[in-house]
mmCIF file of the N, C-alpha and C atoms, coordinates in Angstrom:
data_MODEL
# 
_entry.id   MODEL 
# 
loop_
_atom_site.group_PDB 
_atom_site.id 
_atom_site.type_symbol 
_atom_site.label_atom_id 
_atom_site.label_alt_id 
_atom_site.label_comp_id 
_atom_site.label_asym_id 
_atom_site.label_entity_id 
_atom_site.label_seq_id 
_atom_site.pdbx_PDB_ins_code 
_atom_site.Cartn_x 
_atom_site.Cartn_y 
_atom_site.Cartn_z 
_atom_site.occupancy 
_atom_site.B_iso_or_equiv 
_atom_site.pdbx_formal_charge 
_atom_site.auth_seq_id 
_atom_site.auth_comp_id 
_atom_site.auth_asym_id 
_atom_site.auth_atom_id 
_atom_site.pdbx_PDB_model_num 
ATOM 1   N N  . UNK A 1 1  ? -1.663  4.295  10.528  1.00 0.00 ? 1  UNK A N  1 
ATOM 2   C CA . UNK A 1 1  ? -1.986  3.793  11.827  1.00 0.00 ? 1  UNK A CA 1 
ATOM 3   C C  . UNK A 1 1  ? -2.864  4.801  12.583  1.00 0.00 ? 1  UNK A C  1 
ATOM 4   N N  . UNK A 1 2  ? -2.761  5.880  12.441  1.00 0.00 ? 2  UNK A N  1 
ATOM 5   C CA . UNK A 1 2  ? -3.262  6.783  12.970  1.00 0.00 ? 2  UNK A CA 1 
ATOM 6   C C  . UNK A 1 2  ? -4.816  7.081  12.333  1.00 0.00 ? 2  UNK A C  1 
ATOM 7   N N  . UNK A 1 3  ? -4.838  7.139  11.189  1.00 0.00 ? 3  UNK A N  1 
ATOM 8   C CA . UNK A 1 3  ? -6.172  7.022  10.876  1.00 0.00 ? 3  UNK A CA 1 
ATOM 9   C C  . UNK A 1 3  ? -7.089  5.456  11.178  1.00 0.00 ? 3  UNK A C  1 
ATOM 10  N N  . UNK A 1 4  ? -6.180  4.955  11.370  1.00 0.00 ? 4  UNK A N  1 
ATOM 11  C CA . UNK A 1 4  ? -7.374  3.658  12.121  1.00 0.00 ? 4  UNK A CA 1 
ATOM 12  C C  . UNK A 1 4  ? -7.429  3.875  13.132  1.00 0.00 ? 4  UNK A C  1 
ATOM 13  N N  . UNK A 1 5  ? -6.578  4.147  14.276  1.00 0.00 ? 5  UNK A N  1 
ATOM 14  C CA . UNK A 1 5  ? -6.952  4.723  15.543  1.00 0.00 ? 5  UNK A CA 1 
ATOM 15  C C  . UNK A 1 5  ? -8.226  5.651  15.522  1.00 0.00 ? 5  UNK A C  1 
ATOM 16  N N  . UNK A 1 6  ? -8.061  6.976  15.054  1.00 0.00 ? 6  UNK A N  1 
ATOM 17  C CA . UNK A 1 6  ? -8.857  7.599  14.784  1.00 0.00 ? 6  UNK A CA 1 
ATOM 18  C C  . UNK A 1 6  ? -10.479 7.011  14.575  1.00 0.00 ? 6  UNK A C  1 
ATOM 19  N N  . UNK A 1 7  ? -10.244 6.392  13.370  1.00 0.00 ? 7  UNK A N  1 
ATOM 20  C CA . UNK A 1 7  ? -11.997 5.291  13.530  1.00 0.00 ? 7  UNK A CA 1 
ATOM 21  C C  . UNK A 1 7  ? -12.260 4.271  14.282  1.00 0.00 ? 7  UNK A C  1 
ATOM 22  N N  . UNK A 1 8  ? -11.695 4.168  15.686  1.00 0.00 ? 8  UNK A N  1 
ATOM 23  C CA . UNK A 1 8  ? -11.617 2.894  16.370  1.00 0.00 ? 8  UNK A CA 1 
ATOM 24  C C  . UNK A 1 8  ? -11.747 1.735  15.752  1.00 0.00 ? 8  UNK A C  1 
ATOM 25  N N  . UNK A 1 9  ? -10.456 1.634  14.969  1.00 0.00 ? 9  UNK A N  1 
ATOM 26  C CA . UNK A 1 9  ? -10.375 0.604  14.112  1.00 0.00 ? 9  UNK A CA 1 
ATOM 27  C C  . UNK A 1 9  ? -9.110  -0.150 14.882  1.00 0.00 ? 9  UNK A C  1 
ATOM 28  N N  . UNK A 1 10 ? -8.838  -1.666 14.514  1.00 0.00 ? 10 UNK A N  1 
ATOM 29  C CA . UNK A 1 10 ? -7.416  -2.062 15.267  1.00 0.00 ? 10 UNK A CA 1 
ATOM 30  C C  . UNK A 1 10 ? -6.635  -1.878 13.977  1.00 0.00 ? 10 UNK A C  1 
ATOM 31  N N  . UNK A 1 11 ? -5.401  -1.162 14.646  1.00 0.00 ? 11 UNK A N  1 
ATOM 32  C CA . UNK A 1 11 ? -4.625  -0.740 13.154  1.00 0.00 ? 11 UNK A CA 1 
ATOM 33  C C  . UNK A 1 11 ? -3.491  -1.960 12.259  1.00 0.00 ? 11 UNK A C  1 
ATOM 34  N N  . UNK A 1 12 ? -3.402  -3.190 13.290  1.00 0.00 ? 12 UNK A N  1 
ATOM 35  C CA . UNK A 1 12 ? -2.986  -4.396 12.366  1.00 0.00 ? 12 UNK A CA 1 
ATOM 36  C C  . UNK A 1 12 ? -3.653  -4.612 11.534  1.00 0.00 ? 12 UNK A C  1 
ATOM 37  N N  . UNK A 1 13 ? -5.115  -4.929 11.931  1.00 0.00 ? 13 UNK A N  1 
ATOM 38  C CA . UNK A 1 13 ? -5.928  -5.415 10.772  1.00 0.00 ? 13 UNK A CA 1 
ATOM 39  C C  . UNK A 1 13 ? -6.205  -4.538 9.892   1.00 0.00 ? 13 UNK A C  1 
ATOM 40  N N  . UNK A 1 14 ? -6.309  -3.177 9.906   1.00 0.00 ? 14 UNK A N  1 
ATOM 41  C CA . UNK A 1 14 ? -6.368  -2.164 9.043   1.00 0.00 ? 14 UNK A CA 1 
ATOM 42  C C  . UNK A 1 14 ? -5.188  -2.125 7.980   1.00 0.00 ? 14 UNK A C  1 
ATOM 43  N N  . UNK A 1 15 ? -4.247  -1.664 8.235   1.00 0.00 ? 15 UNK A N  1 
ATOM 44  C CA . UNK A 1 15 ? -3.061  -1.948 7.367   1.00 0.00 ? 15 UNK A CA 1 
ATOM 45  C C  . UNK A 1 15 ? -2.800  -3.589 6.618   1.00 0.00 ? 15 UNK A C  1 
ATOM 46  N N  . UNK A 1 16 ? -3.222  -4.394 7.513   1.00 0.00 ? 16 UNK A N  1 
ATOM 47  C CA . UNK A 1 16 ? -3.070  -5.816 6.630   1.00 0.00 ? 16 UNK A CA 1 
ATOM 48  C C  . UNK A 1 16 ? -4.287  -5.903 5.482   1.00 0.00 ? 16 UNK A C  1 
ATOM 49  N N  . UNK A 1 17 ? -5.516  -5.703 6.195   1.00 0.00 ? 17 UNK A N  1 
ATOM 50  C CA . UNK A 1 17 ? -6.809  -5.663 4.687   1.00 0.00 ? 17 UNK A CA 1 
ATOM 51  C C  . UNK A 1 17 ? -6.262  -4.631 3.633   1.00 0.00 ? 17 UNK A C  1 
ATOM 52  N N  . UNK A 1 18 ? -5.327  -3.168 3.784   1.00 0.00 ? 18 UNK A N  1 
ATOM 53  C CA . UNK A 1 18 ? -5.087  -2.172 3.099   1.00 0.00 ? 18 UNK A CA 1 
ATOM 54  C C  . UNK A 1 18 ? -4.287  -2.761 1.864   1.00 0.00 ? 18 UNK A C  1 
ATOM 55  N N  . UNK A 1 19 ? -3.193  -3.442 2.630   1.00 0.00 ? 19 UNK A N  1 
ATOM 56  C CA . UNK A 1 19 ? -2.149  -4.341 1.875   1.00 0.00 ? 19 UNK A CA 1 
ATOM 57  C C  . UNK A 1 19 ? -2.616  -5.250 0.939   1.00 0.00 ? 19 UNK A C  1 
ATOM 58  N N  . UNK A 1 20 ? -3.521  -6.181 1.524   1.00 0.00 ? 20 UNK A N  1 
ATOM 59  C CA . UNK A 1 20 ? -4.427  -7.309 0.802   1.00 0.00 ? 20 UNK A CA 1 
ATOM 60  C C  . UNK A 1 20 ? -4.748  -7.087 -0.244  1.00 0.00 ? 20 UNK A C  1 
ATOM 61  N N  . UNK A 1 21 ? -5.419  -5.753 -0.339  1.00 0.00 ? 21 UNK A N  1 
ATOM 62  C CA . UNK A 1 21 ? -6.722  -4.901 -1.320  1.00 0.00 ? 21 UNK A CA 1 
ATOM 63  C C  . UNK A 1 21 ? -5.725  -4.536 -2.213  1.00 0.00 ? 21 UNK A C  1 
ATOM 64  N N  . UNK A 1 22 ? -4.307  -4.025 -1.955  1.00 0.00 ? 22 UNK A N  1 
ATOM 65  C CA . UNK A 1 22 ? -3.386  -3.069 -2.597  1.00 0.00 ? 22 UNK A CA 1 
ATOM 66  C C  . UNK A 1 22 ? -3.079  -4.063 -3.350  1.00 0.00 ? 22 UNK A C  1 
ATOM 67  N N  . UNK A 1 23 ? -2.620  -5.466 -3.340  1.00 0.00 ? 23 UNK A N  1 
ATOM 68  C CA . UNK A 1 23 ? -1.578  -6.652 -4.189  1.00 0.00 ? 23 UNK A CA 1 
ATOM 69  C C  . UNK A 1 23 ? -3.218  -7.190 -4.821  1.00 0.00 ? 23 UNK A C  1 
ATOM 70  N N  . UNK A 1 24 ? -4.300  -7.549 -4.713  1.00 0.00 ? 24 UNK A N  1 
ATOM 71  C CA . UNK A 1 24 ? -5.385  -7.520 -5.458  1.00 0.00 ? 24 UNK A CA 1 
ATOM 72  C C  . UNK A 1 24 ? -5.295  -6.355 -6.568  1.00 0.00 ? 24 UNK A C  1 
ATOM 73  N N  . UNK A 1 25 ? -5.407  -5.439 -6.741  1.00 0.00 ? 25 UNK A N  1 
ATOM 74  C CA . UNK A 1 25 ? -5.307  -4.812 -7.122  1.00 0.00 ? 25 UNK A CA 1 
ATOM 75  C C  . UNK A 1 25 ? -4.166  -4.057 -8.268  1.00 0.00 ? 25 UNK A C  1 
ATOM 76  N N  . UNK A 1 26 ? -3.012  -4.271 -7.235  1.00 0.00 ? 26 UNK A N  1 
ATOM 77  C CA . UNK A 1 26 ? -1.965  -4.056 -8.365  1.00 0.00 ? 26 UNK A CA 1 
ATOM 78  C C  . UNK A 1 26 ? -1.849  -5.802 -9.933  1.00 0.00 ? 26 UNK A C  1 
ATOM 79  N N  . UNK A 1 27 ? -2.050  -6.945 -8.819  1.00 0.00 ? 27 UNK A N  1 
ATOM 80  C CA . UNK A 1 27 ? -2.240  -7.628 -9.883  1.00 0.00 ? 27 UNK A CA 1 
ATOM 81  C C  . UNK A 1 27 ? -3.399  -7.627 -10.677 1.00 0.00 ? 27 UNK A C  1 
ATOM 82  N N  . UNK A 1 28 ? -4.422  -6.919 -10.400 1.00 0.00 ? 28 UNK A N  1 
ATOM 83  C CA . UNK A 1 28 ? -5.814  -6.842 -11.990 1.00 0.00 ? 28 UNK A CA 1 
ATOM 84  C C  . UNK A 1 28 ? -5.263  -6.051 -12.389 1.00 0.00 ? 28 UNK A C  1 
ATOM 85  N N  . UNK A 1 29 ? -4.477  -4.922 -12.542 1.00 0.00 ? 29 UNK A N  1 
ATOM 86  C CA . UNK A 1 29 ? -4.243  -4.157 -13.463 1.00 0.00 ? 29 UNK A CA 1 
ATOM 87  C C  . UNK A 1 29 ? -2.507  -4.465 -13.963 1.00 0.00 ? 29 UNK A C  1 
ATOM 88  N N  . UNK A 1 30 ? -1.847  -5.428 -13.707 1.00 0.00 ? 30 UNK A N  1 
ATOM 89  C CA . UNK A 1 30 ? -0.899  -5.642 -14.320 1.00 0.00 ? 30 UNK A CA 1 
ATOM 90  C C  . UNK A 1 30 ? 0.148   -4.979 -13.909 1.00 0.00 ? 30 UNK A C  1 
ATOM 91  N N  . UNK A 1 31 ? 0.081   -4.281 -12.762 1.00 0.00 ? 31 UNK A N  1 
ATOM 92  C CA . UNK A 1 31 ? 1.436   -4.109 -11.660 1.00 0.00 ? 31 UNK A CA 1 
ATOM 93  C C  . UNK A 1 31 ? 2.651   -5.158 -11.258 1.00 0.00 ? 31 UNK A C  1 
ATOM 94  N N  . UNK A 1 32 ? 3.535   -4.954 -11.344 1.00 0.00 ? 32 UNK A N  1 
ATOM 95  C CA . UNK A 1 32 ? 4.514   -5.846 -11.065 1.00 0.00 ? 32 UNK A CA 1 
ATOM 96  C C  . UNK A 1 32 ? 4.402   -5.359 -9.484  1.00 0.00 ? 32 UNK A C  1 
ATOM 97  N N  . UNK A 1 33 ? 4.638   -6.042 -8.189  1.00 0.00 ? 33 UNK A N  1 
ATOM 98  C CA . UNK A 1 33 ? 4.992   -5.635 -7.279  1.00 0.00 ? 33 UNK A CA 1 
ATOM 99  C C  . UNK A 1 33 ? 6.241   -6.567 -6.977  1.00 0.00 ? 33 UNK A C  1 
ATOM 100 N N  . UNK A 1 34 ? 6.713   -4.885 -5.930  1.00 0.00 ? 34 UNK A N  1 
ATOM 101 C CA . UNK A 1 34 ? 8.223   -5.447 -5.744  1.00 0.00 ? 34 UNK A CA 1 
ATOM 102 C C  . UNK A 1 34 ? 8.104   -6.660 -4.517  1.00 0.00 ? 34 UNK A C  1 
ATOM 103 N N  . UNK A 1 35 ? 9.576   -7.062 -3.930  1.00 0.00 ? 35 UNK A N  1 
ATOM 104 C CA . UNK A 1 35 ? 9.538   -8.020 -3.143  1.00 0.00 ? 35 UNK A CA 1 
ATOM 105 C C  . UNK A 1 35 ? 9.965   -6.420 -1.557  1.00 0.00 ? 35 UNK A C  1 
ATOM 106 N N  . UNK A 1 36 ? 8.898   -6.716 -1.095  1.00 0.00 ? 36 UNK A N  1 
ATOM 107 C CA . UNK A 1 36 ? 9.142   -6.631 -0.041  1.00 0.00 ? 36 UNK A CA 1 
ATOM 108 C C  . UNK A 1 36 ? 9.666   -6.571 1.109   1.00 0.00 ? 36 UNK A C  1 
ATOM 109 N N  . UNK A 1 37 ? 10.097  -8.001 0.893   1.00 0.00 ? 37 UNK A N  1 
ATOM 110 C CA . UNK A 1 37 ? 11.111  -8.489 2.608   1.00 0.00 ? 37 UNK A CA 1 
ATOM 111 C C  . UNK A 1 37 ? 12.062  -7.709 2.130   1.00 0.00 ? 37 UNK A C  1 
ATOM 112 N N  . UNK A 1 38 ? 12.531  -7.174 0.964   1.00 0.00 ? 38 UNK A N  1 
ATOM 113 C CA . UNK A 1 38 ? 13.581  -5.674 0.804   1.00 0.00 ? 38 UNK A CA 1 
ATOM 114 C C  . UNK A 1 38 ? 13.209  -5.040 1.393   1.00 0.00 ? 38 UNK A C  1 
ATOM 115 N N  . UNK A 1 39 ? 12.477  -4.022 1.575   1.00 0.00 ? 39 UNK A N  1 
ATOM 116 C CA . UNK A 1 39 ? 11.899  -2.505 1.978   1.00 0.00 ? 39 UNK A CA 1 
ATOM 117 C C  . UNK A 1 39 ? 12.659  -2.472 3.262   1.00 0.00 ? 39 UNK A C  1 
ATOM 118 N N  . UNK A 1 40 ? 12.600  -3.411 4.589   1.00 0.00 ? 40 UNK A N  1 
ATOM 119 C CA . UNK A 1 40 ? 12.612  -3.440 5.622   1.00 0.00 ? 40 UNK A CA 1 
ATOM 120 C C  . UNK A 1 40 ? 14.192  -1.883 6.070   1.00 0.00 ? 40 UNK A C  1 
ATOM 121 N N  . UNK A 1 41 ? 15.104  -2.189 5.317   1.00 0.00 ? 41 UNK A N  1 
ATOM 122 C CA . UNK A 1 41 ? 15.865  -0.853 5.455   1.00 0.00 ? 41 UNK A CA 1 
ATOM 123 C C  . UNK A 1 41 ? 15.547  0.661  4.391   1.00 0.00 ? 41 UNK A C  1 
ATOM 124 N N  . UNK A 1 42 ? 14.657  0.954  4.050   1.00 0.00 ? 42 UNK A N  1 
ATOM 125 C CA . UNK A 1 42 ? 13.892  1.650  3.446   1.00 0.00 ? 42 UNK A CA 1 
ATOM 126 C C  . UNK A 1 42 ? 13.368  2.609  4.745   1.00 0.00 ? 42 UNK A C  1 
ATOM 127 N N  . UNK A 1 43 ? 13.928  4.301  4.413   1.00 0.00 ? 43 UNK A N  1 
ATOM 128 C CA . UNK A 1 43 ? 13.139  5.480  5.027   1.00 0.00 ? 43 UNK A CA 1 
ATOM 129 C C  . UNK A 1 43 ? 12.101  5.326  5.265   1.00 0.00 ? 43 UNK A C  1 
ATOM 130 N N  . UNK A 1 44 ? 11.335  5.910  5.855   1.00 0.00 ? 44 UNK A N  1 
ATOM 131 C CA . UNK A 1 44 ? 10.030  6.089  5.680   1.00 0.00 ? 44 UNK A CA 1 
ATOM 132 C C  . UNK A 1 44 ? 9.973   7.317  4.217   1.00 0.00 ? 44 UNK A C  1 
ATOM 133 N N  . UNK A 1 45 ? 10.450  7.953  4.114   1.00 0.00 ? 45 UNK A N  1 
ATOM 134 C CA . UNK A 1 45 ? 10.396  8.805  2.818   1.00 0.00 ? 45 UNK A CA 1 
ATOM 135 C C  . UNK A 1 45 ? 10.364  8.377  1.537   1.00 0.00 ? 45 UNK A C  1 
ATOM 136 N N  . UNK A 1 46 ? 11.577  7.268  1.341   1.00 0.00 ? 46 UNK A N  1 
ATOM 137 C CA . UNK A 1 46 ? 12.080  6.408  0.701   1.00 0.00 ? 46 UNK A CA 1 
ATOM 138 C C  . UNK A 1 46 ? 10.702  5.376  0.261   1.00 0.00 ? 46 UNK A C  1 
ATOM 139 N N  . UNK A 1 47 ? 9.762   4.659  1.662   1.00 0.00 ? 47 UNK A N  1 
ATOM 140 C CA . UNK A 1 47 ? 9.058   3.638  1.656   1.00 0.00 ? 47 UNK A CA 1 
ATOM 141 C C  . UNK A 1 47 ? 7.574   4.765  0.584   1.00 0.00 ? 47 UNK A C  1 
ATOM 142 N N  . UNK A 1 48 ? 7.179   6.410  1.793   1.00 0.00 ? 48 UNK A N  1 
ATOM 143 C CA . UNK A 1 48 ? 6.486   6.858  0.834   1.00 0.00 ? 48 UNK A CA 1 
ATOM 144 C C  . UNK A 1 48 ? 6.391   7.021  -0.888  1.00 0.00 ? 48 UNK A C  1 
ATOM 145 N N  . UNK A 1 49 ? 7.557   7.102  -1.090  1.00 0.00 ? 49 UNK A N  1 
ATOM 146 C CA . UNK A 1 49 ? 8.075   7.125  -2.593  1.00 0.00 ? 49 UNK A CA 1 
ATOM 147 C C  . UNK A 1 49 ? 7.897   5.969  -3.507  1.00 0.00 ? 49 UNK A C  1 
ATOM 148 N N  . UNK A 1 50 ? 8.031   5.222  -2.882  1.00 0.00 ? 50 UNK A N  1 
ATOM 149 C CA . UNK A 1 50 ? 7.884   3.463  -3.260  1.00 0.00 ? 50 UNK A CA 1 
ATOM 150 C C  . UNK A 1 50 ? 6.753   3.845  -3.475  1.00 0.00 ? 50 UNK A C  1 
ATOM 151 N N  . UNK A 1 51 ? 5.567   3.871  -2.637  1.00 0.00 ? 51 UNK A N  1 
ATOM 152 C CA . UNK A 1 51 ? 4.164   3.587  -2.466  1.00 0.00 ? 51 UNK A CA 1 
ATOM 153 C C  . UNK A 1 51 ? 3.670   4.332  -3.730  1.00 0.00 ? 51 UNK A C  1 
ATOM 154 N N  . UNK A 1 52 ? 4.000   5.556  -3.706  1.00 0.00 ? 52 UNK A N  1 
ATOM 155 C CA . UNK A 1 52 ? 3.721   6.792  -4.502  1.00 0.00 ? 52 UNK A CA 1 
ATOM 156 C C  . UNK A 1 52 ? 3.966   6.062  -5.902  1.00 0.00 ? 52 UNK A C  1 
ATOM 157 N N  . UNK A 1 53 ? 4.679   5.713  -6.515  1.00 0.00 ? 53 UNK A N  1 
ATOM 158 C CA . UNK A 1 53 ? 5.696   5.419  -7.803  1.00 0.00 ? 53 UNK A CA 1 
ATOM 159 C C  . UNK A 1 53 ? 4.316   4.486  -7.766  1.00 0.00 ? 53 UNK A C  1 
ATOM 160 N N  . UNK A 1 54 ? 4.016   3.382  -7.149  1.00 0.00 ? 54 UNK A N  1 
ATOM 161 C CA . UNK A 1 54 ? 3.071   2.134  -7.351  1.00 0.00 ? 54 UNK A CA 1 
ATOM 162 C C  . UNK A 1 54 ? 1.840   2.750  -7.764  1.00 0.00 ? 54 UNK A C  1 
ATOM 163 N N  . UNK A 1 55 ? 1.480   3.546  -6.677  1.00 0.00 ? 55 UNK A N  1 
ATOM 164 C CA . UNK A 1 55 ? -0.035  4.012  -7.120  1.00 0.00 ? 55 UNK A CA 1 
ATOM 165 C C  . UNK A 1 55 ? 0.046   4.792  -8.060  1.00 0.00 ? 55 UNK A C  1 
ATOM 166 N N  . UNK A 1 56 ? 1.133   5.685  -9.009  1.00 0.00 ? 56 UNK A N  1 
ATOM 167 C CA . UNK A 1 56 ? 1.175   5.967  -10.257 1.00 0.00 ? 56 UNK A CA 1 
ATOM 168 C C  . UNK A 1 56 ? 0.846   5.006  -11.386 1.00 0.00 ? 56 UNK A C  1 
ATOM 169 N N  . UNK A 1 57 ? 1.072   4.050  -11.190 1.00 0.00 ? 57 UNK A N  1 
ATOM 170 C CA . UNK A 1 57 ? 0.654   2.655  -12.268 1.00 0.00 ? 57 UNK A CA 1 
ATOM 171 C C  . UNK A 1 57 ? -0.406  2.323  -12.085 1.00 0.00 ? 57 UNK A C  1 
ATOM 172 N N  . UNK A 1 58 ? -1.224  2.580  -11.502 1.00 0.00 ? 58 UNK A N  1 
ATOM 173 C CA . UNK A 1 58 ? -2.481  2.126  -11.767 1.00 0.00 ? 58 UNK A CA 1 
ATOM 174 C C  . UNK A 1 58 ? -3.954  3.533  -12.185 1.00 0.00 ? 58 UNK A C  1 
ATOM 175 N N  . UNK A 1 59 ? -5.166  2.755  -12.686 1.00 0.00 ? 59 UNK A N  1 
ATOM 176 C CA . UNK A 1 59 ? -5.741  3.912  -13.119 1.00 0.00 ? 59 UNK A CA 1 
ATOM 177 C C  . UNK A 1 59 ? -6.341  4.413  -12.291 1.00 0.00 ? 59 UNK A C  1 
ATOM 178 N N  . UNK A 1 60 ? -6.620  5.740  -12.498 1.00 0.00 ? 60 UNK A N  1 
ATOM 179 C CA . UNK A 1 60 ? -7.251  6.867  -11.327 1.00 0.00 ? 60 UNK A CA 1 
ATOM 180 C C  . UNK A 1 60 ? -8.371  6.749  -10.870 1.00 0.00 ? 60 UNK A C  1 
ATOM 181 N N  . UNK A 1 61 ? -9.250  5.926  -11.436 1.00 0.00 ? 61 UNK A N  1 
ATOM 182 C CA . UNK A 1 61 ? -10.173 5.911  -11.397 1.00 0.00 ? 61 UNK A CA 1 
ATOM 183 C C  . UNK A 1 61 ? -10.324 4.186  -9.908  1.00 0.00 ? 61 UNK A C  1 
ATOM 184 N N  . UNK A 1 62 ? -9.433  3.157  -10.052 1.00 0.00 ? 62 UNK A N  1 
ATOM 185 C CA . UNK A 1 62 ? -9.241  2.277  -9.775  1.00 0.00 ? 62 UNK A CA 1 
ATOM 186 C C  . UNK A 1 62 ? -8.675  3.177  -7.801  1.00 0.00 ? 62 UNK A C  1 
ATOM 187 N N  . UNK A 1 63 ? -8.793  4.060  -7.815  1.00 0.00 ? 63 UNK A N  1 
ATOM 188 C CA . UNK A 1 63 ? -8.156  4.194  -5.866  1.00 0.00 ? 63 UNK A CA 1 
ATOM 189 C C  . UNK A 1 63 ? -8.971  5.178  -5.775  1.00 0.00 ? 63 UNK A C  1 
ATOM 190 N N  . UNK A 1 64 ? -10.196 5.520  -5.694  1.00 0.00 ? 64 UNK A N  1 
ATOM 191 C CA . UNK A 1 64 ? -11.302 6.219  -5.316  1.00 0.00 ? 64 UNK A CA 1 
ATOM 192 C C  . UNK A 1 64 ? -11.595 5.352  -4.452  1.00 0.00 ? 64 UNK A C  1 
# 
């Protein structure tokens, strides 16, 4: 959120296109993604970790 602030960006729509791009993505490369409407009691540490673990599955070259 803060880095869209930062680029006078509105940070709903920033995080929602981020999301969009992210489930595009995890499905071309054959990511399972989890269900979601879980996370909602999820740390933020917990949620980073999630995120982290995901973008391990995909190739390195694919989040440049």
């Amino acid at each position: 959120m803060a880095n869209a602030k930062r680029h006078q960006l509105e940070p709903f729509a920033y995080v929602r296109d981020l999301l969009v791009k992210m489930s595009f993505l995890w499905a071309e490369c054959g990511v399972d993604i989890p269900n979601f409407t879980d996370s909602s009691d999820l740390t933020g540490t917990e949620f980073r970790q999630l995120g982290k673990s995901l973008a391990r599955k995909l190739p390195q070259d694919s989040l440049t």
